[in-house]
C-alpha positions in Angstrom: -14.0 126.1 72.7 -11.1 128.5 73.1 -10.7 130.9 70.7 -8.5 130.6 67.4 -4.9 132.4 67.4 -5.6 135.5 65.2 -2.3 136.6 64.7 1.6 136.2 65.3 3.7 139.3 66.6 7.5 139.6 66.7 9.5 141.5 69.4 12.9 141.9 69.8 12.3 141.3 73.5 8.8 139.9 75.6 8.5 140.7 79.4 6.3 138.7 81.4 4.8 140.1 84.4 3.8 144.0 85.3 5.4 144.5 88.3 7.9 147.4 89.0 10.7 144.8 87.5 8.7 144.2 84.8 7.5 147.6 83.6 10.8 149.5 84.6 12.2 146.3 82.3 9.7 147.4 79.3 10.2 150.8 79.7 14.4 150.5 79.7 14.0 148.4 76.6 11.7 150.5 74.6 14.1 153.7 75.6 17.2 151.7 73.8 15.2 151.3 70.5 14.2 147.3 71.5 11.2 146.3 69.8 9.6 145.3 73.2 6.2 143.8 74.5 5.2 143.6 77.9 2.3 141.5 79.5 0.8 140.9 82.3 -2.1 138.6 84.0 -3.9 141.0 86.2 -2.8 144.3 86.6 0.0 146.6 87.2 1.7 146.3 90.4 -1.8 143.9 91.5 0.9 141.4 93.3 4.1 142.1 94.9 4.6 145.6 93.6 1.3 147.2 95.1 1.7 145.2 98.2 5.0 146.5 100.2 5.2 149.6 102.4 5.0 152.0 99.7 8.5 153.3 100.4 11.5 154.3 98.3 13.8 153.6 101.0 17.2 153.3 101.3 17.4 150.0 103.3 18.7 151.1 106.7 17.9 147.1 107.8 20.7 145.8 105.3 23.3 149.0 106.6 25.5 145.9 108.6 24.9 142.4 106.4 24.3 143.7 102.8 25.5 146.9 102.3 25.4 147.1 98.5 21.5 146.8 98.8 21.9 149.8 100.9 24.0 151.9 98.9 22.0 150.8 95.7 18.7 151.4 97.1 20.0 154.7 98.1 21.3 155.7 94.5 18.4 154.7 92.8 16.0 156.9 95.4 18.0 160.0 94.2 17.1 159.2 90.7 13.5 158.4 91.0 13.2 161.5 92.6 14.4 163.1 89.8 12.6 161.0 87.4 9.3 161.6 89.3 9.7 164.3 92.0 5.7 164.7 92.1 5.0 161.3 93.5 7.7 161.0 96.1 6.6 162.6 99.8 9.4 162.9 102.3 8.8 160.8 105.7 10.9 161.5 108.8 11.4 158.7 110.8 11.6 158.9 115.0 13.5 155.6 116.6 12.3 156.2 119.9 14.4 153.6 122.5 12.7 152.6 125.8 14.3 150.7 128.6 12.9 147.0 129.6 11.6 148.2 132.8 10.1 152.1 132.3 11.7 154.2 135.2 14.5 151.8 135.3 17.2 152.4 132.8 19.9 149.8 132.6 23.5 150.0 131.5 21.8 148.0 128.4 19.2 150.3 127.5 21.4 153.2 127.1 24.3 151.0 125.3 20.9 150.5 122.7 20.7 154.1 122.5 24.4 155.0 121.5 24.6 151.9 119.4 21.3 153.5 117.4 23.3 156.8 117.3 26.4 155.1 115.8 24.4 153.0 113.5 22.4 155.7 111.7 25.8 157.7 111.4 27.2 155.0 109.6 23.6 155.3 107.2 24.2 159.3 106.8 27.1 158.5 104.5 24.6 156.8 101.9 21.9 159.8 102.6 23.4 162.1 100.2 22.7 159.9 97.6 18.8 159.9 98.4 18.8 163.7 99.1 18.1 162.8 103.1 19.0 164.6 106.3 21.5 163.4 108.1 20.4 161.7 111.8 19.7 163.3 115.1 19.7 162.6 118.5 16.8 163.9 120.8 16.6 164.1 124.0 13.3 162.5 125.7 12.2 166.1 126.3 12.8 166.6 122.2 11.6 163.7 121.2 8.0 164.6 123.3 7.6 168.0 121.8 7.9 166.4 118.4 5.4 163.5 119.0 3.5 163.7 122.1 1.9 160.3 121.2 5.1 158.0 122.0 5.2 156.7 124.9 6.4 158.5 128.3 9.3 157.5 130.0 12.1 157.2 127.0 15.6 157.3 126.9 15.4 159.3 124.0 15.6 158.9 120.3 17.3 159.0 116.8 16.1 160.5 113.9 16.2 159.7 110.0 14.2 160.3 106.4 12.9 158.3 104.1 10.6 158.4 100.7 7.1 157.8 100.5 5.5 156.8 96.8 2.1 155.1 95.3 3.3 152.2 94.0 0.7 151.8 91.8 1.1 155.0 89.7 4.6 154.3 89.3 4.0 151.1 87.7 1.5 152.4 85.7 3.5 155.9 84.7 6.6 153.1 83.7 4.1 150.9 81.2 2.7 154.2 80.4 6.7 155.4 79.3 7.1 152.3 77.8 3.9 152.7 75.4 5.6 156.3 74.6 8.3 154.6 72.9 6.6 152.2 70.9 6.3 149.3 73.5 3.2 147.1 73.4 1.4 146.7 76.9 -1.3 144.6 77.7 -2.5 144.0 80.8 -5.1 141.3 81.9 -3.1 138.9 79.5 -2.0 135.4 80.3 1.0 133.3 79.3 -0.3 129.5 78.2 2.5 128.7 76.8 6.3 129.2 75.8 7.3 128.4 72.3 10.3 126.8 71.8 12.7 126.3 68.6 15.1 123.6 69.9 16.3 124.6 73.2 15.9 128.0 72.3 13.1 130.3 74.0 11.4 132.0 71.0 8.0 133.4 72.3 4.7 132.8 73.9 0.9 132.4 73.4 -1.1 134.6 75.3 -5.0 135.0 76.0 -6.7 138.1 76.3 -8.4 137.3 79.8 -11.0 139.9 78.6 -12.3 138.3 75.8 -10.8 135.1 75.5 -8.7 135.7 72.1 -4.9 134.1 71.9 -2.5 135.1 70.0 1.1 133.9 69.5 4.2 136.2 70.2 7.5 135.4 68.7 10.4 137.5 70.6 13.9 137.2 69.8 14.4 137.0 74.0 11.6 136.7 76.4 12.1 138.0 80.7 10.6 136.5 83.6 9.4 139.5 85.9 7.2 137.4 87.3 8.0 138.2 91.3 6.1 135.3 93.1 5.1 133.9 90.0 8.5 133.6 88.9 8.7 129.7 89.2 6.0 128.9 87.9 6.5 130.7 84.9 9.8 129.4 84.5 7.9 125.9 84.2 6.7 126.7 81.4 9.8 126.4 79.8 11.3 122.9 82.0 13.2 125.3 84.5 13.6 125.4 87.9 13.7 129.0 89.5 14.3 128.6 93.3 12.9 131.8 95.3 12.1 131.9 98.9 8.9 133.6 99.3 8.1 135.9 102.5 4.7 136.6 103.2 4.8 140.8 104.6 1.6 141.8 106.0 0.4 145.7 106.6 -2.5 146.9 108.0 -3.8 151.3 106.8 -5.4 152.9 109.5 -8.3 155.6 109.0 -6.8 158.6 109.8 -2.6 159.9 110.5 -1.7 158.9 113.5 1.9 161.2 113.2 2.9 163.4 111.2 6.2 160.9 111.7 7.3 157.7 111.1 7.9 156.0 113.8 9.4 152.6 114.5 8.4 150.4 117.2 9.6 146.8 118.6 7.6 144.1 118.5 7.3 141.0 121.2 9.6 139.5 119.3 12.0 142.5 119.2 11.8 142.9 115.5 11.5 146.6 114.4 7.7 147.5 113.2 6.9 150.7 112.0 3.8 153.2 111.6 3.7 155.6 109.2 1.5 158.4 107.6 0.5 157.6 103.8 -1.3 160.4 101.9 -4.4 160.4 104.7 -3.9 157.5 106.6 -1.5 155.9 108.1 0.2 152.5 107.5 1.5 149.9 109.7 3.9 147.2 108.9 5.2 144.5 108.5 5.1 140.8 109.1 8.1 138.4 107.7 7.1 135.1 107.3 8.0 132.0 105.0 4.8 131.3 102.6 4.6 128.2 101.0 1.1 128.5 99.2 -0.5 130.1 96.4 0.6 133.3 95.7 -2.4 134.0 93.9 -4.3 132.9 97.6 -3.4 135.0 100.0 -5.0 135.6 103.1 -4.3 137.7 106.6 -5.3 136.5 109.9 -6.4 138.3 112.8 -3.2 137.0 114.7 -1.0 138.8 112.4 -2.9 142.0 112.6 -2.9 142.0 116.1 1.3 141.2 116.3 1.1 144.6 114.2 -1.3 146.6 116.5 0.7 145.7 119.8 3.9 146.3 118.6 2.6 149.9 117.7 0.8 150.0 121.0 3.8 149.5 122.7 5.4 152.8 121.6 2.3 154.7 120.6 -0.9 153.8 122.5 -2.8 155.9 120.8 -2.9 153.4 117.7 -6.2 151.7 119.7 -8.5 154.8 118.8 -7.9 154.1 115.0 -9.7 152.3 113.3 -8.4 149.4 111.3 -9.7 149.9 107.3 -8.5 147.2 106.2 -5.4 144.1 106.5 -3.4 143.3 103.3 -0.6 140.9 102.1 2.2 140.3 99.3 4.6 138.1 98.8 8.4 138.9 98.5 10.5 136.7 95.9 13.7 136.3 97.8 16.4 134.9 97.0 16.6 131.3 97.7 18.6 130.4 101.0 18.0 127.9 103.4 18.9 128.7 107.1 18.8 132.2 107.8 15.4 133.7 109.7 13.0 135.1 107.6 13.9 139.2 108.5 17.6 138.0 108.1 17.2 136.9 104.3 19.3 139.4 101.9 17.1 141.4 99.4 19.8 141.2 96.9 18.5 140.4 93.6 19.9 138.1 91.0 19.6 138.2 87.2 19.2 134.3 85.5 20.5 133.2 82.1 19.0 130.0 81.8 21.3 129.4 78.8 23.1 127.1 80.8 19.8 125.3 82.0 19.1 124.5 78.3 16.8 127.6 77.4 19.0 130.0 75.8 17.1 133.2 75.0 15.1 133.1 78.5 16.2 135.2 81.2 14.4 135.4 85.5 15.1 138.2 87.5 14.4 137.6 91.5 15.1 139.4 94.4 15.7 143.0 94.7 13.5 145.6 96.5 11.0 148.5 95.1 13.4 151.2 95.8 16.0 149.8 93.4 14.1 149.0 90.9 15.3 151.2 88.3 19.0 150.3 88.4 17.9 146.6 88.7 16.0 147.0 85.3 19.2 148.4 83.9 21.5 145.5 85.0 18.2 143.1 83.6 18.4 145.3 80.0 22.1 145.4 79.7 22.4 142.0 79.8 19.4 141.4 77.1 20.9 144.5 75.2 24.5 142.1 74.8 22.2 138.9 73.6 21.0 141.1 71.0 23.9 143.1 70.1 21.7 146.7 71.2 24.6 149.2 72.4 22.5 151.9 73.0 23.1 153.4 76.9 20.1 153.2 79.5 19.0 156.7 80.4 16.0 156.0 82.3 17.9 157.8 85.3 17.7 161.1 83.2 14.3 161.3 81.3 11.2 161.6 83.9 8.2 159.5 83.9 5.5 161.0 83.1 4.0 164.0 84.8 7.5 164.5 86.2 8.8 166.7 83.4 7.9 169.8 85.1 6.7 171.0 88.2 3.1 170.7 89.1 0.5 174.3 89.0 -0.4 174.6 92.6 -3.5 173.3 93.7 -5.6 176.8 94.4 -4.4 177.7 90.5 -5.7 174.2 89.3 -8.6 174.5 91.6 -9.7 178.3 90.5 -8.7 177.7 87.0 -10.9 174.3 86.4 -13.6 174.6 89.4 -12.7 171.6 91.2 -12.7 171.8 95.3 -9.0 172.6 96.1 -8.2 169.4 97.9 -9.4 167.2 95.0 -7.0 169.5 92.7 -4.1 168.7 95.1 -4.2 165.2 95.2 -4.8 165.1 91.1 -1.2 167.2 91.3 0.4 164.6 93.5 -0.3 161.2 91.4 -0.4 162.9 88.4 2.1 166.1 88.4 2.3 167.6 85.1 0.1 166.0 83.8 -2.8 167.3 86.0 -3.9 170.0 84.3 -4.5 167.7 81.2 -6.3 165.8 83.3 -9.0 168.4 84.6 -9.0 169.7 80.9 -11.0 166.7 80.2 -13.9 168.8 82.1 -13.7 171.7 79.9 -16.1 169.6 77.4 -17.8 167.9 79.4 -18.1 169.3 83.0 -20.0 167.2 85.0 -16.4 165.4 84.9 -15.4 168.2 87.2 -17.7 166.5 90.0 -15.9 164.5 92.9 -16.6 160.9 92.4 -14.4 159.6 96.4 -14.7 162.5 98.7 -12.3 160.6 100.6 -9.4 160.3 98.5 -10.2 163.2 96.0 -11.1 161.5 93.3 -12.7 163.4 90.3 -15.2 162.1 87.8 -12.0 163.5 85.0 -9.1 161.6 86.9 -11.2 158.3 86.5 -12.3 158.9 82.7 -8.4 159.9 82.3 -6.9 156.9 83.6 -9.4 154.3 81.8 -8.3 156.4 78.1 -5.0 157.2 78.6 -3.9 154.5 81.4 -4.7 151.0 80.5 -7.5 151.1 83.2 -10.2 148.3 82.2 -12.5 147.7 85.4 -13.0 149.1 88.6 -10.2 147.5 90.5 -7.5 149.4 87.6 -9.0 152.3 89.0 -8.7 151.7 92.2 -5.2 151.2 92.1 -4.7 154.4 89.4 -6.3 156.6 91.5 -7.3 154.9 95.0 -10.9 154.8 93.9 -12.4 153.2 97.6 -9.6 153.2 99.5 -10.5 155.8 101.7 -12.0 155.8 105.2 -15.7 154.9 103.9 -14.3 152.0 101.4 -16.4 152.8 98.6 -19.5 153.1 100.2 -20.0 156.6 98.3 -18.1 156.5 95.1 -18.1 152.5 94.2 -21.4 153.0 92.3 -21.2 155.8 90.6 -17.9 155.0 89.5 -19.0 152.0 88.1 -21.9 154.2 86.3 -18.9 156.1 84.8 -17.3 152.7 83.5 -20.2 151.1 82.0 -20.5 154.1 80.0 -16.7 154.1 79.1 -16.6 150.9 77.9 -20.1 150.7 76.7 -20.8 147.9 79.1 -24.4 145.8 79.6 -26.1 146.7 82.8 -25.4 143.3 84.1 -21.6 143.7 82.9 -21.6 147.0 85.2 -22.9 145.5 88.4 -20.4 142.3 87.9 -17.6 145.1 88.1 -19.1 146.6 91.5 -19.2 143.1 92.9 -15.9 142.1 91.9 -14.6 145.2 93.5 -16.9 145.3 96.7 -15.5 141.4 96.7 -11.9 142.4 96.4 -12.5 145.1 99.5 -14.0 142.4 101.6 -10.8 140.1 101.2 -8.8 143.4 102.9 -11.6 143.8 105.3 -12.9 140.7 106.8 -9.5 140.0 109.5 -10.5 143.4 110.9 -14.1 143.6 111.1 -14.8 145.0 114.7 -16.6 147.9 116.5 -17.2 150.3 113.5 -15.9 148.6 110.7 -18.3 146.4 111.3 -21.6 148.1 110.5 -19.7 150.0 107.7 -19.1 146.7 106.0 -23.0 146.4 106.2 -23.6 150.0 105.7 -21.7 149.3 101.9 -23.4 145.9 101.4 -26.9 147.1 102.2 -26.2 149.9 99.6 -24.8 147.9 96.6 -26.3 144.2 97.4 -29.9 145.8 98.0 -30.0 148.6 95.5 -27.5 148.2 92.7 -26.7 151.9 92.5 -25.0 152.3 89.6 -26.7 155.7 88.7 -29.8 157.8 89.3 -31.7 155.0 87.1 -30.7 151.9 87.9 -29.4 151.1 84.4 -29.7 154.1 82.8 -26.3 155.8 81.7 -24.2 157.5 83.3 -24.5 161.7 82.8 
């Protein structure tokens, strides 16, 4: 039997779904004084959000056919670097051009090359607006002294920036702003229902997916930030949200194959890039129409291997790295039937479904992660006029958090709170500010100084931090939080005892515990099993045999963590 409703909330305003819509939504509300409740069904940024190229960039694609996404995108890159300058990383970009046949330049090929030159020119009139470097030309000579690793035999090549960022911490550091004025954020909540008063919109009942308790929420407006999900949700209250969804796969690579970005052409002569993230490096990305489940995605090993050869073609090298792992999301476009896939705008568009007979319920759809914040401005304005709220959005002026100030260098954090000095820079990069409040969490208890992932610098403190202060609940929040297992050995070393830390967190059952490693160890497999070949293939047996065979949650078996 489900649980009984145990209570009944009123917001001004509910959000549904915790994607970067949907949080930067929350967080924009809560700043204007809107009683406001956001929920979500898994996690922060577990679909759409966490799943692009991790890139606040300004859209160069879009330059010729949508040049408001570009000049938007751009705009709102300048401000999230102001709102949270420790998370962004800058990325310079090579365009390297071959010719069709190598030794045999054509008239073509080098009409390519100037028309590249033109076109980013025409892009370095938005780059002020994102803080980038204007374009460059090189030379083949140039371009080789830069990147060896490209291939031999260019015509040369153009040059641009753009903006690395976890998407994951900025999700989370936007429900976390949110919280910090007086929003209500739950996570691992589903919608059942929408209630309805007449036509009108008026709330939903929810159930804790944790424990199984439902509640009902009355809200004076209620927002679909559902990405993907959007249509369904929309269902629930008898309206029809059209979205054409594009299925974008990456692939991360084990180690940085550049220092650069660089972008290569595919067989089909769309443009693919590879570029360094934190460690690794990522490759991407597919664009293809998906018409399953979003919640059922899956990658094939033909779609990993379009990736790898367009890479190839530029940078050969890409065959020595190993492939960690293969993952998918799904893009909410716009609805339009005709174009090609890559040649669908990523506009956005804001729905009042007043006029479909559900006043009080508004979809948002569309849109890209790098204009997120101006996107949940035009969302809150127009909830702000429905509610008669006049208060001006300034989530372009106050920082997330950890962005207030900048980050103690990592030797000073390192000396000062005896962590290893790489562990202490990558706390200062997700968490900024903030990271020194972090580690402080090891001055009463300091075996939370110890590094729980070698691999991504992960600290014992970092993990208890995010699952007190961060909404983290199970071993997958932490992995997105702080990249628990996403380094090169996949959680072979730090899946355990991370889950040792957790059970004692939350005061888990033993059993409880080793449900969370499984579920995570599952999770990685879905990422790994399109790639498994050569090594990858007896480190996928390497972290079965460990967990499947020994359970090693601590020193113990089942004994607490300490």
């Amino acid at each position: 039997m489900p649980a009984k409703i145990r209570r009944v909330r009123s917001y001004d305003l509910l959000v549904i779904g915790g994607g970067v819509n949907g949080t930067g939504i929350a967080r924009d509300a809560a700043m204007r004084g809107l009683s406001t409740m956001l929920v979500e069904k898994k996690d922060f940024a577990a679909g759409s959000s966490g799943a692009n190229s991790g890139m606040i960039h300004g859209g160069i694609r879009y330059l010729m056919t949508d040049p408001q996404v570009t000049r938007l995108a751009c705009l709102d890159s300048g401000y999230i670097q102001r709102i949270a300058p420790h998370l962004l990383f800058r990325i310079p970009f090579l365009y390297p051009v071959q010719p069709d046949r190598p030794g045999k330049p054509t008239l073509k090929d080098r009409a390519l090359l100037y028309g590249a030159d033109c076109y980013f020119e025409a892009y370095d009139r938005y780059q002020p607006l994102k803080n980038g470097k204007p374009h460059t030309r090189l030379t083949d000579d140039e371009l080789h002294e830069l990147e060896p690793g490209v291939i031999a035999g260019t015509l040369g090549a153009v040059t641009m920036d753009e903006y690395g960022i976890d998407p994951f911490r900025l999700c989370t550091l936007n429900a976390r702003s949110a919280a910090g004025h007086g929003a209500t954020i739950r996570n691992h909540t589903q919608v059942l229902r929408l209630l309805r008063d007449g036509p009108a919109v008026t709330g939903a009942e929810l159930r804790d997916l944790r424990n199984g308790a439902t509640e009902e929420v009355r809200a004076r407006c209620v927002f679909n930030a559902g990405g993907p999900w959007a249509p369904k949700i929309a269902a629930l209250a008898n309206v029809e949200v059209k979205i054409r969804p594009g299925k974008g796969v990456h692939v991360t690579l084990d180690r940085r194959l550049s220092n650069y970005g660089i972008i290569c052409r595919a067989v089909d002569n769309r443009d693919v890039f590879v570029m360094p993230h934190e460690d690794s490096s990522i490759i991407g990305t597919t664009d293809d129409d998906f018409y399953g489940d979003p919640d059922e995605l899956s990658v094939t090993r033909d779609e990993v291997e379009y990736l790898l050869q367009a890479v190839e073609h530029t940078f050969p090298a890409v065959r020595q790295a190993r492939v960690l792992r293969a993952w998918a999301g799904v893009r909410p476009t716009v609805f339009k039937y005709g174009p090609l896939e890559d040649a669908l705008s990523r506009d956005h568009a804001i729905l009042d479904h007043r006029r479909d007979g559900a006043p009080g319920f508004f979809t948002i759809i569309g849109g890209k992660l790098a204009s997120f914040r101006a996107m949940a401005e035009e969302a809150v304005d127009r909830v702000a006029r429905e509610l008669g709220n006049s208060a001006p959005c300034t989530t372009h002026r106050e920082a997330l958090p950890g962005g207030e100030a900048p980050p103690r260098s990592a030797d000073e954090l390192s000396h000062e709170h005896v962590v290893p000095t790489f562990a202490a820079a990558r706390i200062s990069y997700r968490h900024g500010a903030e990271a020194e409040r972090v580690l402080r969490l090891a001055e009463e208890e300091p075996e939370l100084r110890a590094v729980a992932c070698p691999c991504e610098g992960v600290t014992f403190a970092e993990l208890a931090f995010s699952l007190r202060e961060e909404f983290a609940d199970s071993l997958g929040d932490l992995r997105r939080r702080c990249r628990l297992a996403m380094g090169v050995c996949q959680g072979t070393r730090c899946a355990g005892p991370s889950a040792a830390l957790l059970q004692r967190e939350r005061r888990l059952p033993f059993e409880a515990a080793v449900a969370e490693l499984t579920a995570l160890l599952d999770e990685r497999w879905k990422g790994n099993r399109t790639v498994l070949a050569g090594e990858a293939l007896p480190q996928a047996e390497l972290l079965q045999g460990t967990y499947f065979t020994t359970g090693a949650l601590s020193e113990a078996g089942g004994r607490p963590w300490r």
